[in-house]
DRENDO-657987 format. One record per residue (C-alpha): residue number from 0; residue in three letters; x, y, z. Coordinates in steps of 0.2 Angstrom, whole numbers, plus 5000, padded with zeros to 4 digits. Example, Ala and Ser with C-alpha at 12.3 -4.5 7.8 and 13.67 -1.06 7.14 Angstrom:
% DRENDO-657987
{0; "ALA"; {5062; 4978; 5039}} {1; "SER"; {5068; 4995; 5036}} 
//
This chain:
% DRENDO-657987
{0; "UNK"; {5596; 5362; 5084}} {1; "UNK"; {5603; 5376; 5073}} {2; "UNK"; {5620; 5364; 5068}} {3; "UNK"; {5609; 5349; 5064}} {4; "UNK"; {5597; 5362; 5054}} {5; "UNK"; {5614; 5370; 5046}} {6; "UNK"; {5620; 5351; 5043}} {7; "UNK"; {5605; 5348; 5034}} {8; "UNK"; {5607; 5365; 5021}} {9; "UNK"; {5625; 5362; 5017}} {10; "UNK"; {5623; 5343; 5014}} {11; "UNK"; {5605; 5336; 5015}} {12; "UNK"; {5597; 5350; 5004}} {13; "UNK"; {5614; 5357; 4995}} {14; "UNK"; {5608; 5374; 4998}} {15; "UNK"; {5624; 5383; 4998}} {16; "UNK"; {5619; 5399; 4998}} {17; "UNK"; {5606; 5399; 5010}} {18; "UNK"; {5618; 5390; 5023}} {19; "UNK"; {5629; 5403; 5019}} {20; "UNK"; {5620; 5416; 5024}} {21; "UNK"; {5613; 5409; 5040}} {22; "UNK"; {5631; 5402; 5045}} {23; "UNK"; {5636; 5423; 5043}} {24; "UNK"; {5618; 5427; 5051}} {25; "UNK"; {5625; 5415; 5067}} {26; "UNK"; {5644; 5421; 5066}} {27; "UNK"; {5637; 5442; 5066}} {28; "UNK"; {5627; 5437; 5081}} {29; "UNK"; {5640; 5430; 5092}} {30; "UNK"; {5652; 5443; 5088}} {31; "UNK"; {5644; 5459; 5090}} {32; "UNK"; {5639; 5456; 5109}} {33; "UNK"; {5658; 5451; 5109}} {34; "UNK"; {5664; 5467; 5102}} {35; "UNK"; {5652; 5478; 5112}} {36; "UNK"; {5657; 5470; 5128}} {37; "UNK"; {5675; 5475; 5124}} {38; "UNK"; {5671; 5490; 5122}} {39; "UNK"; {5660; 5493; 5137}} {40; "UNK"; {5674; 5484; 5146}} {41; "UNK"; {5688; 5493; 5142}} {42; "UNK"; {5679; 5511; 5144}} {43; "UNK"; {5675; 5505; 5162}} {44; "UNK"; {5693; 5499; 5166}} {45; "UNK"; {5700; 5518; 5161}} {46; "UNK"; {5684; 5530; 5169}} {47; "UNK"; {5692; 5519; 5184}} {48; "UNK"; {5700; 5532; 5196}} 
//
C-alpha cells in the first residue's frame, strides 16, 4: 500500500519532493526502533553477570 502510493508520487504524479520526504519519513521510522533495539540489547548483554 505505501510502495504502490510512493510509485504513484515518484512517477504517476512527478512529485519529487513530496516522495522524497515520505521515502525519508518511512526510512527514519524503520531505523530508529532498529538503533534503539541495539542499544537496549547491547546494555542488557553487559548488566549480564
Amino acid at each position: 500500500m505505501i510502495g504502490r502510493q510512493l510509485w504513484s508520487e515518484f512517477f504517476s504524479n512527478r512529485d519529487w519532493p513530496l516522495a522524497s520526504a515520505v521515502a525519508i519519513l518511512l526510512l527514519i521510522i524503520l531505523v530508529v526502533p532498529i538503533v534503539i533495539y541495539r542499544d537496549v540489547e547491547a546494555r542488557r548483554v553487559e548488566a549480564r553477570p
